[in-house]
C-alpha positions as CSV (number, residue, x, y, z in Angstrom):
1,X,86.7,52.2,-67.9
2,X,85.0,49.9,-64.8
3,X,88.6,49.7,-63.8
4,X,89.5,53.8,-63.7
5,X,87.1,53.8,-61.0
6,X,88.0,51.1,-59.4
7,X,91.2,52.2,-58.8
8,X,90.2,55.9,-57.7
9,X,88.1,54.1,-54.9
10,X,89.8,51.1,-54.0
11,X,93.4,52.5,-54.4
12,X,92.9,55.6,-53.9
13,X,94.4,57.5,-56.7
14,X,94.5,60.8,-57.8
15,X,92.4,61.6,-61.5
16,X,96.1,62.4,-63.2
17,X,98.1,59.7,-61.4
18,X,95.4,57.4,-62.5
19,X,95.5,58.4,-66.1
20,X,98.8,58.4,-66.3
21,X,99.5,55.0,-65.2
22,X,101.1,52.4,-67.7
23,X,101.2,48.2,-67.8
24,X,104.5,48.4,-65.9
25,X,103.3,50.1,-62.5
26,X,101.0,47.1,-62.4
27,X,102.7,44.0,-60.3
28,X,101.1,41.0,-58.9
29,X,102.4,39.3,-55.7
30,X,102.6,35.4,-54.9
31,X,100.0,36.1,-52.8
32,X,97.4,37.1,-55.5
33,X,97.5,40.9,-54.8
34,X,97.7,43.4,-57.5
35,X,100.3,46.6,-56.6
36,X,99.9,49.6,-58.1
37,X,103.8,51.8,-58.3
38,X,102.2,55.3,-58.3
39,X,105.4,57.2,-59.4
40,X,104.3,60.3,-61.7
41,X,101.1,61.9,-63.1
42,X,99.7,63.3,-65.6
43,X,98.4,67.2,-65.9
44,X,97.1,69.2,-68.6
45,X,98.0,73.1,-68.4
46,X,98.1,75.3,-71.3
47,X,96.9,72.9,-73.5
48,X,100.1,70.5,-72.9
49,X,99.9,67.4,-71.3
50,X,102.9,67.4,-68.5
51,X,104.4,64.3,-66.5
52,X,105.3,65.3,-63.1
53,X,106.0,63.3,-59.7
54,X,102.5,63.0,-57.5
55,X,101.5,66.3,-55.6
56,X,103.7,65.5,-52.9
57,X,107.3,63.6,-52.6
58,X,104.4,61.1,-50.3
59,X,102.4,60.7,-53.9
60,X,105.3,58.5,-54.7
61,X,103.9,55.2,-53.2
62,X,103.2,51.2,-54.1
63,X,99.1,51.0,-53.8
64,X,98.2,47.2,-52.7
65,X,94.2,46.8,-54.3
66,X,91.9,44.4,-52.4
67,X,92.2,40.4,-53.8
68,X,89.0,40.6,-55.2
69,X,90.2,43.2,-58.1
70,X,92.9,40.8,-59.3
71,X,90.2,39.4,-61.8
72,X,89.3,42.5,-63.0
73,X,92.9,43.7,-63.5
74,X,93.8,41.3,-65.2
75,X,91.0,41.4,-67.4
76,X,91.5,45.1,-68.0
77,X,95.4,44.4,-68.9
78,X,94.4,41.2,-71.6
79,X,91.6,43.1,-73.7
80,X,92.4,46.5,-73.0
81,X,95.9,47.0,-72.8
82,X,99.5,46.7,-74.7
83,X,102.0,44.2,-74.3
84,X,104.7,46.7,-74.1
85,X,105.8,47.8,-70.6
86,X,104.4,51.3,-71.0
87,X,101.2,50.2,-73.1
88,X,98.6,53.4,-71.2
89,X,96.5,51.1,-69.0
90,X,93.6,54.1,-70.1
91,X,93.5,54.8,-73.8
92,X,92.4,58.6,-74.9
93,X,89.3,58.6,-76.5
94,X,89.8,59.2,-80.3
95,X,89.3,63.0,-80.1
96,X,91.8,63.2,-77.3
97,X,95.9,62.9,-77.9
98,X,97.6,61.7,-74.4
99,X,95.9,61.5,-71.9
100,X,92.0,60.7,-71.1
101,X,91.2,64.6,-69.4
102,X,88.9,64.8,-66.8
103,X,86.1,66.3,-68.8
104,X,85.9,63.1,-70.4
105,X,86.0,61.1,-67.7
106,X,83.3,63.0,-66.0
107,X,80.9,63.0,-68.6
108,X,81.7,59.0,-69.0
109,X,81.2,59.0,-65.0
110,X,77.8,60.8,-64.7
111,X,76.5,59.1,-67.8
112,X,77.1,55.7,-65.3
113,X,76.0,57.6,-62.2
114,X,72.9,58.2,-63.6
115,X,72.5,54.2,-65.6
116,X,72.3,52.2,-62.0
117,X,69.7,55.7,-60.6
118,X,71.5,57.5,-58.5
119,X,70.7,60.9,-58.4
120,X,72.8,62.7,-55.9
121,X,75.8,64.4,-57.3
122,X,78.9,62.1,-57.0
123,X,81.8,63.4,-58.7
124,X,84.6,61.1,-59.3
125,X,87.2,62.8,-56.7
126,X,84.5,61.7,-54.3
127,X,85.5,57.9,-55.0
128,X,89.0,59.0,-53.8
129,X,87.1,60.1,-50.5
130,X,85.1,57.0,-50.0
131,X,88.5,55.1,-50.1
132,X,89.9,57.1,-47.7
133,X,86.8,56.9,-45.5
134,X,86.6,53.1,-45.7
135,X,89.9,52.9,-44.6
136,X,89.2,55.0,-41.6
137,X,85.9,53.2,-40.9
138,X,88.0,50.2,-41.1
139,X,90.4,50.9,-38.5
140,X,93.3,52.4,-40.2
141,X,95.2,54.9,-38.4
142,X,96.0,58.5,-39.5
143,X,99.5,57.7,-40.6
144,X,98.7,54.6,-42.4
145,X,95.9,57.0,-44.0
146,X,98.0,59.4,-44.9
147,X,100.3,57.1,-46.8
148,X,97.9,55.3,-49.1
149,X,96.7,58.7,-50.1
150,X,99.6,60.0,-50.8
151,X,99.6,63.3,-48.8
152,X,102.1,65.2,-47.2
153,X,100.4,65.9,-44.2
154,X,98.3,64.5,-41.5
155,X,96.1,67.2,-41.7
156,X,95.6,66.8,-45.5
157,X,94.4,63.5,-44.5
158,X,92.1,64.3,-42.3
159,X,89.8,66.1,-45.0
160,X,89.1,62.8,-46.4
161,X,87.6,61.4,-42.8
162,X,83.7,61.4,-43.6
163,X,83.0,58.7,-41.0
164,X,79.6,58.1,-39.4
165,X,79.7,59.5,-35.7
166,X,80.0,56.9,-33.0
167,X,81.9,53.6,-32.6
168,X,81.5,51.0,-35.1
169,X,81.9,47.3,-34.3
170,X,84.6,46.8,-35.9
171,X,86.5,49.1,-33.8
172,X,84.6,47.9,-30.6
173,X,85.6,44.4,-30.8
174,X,89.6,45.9,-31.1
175,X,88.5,46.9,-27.4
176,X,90.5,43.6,-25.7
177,X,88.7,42.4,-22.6
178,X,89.0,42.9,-19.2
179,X,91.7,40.3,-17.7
180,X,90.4,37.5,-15.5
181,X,90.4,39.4,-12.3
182,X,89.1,36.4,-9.9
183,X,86.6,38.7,-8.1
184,X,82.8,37.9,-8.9
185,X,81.8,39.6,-12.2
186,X,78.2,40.1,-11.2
187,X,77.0,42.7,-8.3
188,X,73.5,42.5,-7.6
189,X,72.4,46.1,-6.3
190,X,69.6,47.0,-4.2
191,X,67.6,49.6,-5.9
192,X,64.9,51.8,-4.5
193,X,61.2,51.3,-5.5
194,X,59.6,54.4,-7.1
């Protein structure tokens, strides 16, 4: 399951869109990119497992993952995954019938959580926050924010900014430079002796 999380904090996805998600809403570009066609999920209620479209009509949205997954993806999709078009890229466990739930998941999350020492609480909507915090930290804009999450709102967006306070460099060096003005650069002042 290295890739469920993978794809909850590098693509962003909700727990039921994630689960939900079959070998045809996985594409991969010329360019070496694997897309991710987020177009439904998957929710338990009253014991049933229901398909319906994301949250909002935004949820509906092609997720690009960073180049580096493409291995991994495609290692998921040879030993893990059918050869028909909608082969579950997530299997049930054995006690489970659709779906993987989210009780499941958690206790599979936690149990890693607490394998590599971490002791803090991280729950696994929080990787869904980290991808939207790296985005901001990286420069993304609100709107371009608010449609890889999938929200209907700016302001639902927002929730997901956890950004350290000041400027990084990576958004001071977007700062462009002061043209070539042709007037001396350096003025030496005279300053008073205490």
């Amino acid at each position: 399951l290295r890739l469920f999380a993978y794809v909850e904090a590098f693509g962003g996805l909700r727990f039921g869109e994630a689960v939900r998600l079959e070998r045809q809403d996985f594409e991969q570009s010329d360019d070496g990119h694997v897309t991710v066609n987020v177009t439904c999920q998957a929710q338990r209620i009253d014991g049933k497992w229901l398909i319906r479209p994301p949250k909002s009509s935004e949820g509906i949205r092609r997720v690009t993952l960073p180049e580096w997954l493409t291995p991994i993806v495609e290692d998921h999709l040879n030993r893990y995954v059918g050869v028909f078009p909608a082969s579950k890229i997530f299997e049930p466990a054995k006690r489970e019938t659709e779906y993987m739930s989210e009780s499941t998941w958690s206790h599979i999350w936690r149990r890693a959580v607490k394998a590599v020492g971490i002791t803090d609480t991280i729950r696994s909507h929080d990787l869904r926050h980290y991808f939207g915090s790296a985005l901001a930290d990286s420069g993304a804009g609100i709107r371009q924010l608010q449609n890889a999450l999938g929200h209907g709102t700016a302001r639902a967006s927002l929730g997901y900014l956890e950004s350290t306070h000041g400027l990084p460099s990576t958004l001071a060096d977007r700062l462009a430079a002061l043209p070539e003005l042709g007037i001396p650069t350096v003025v030496q002042l005279k300053v008073k002796a205490e």
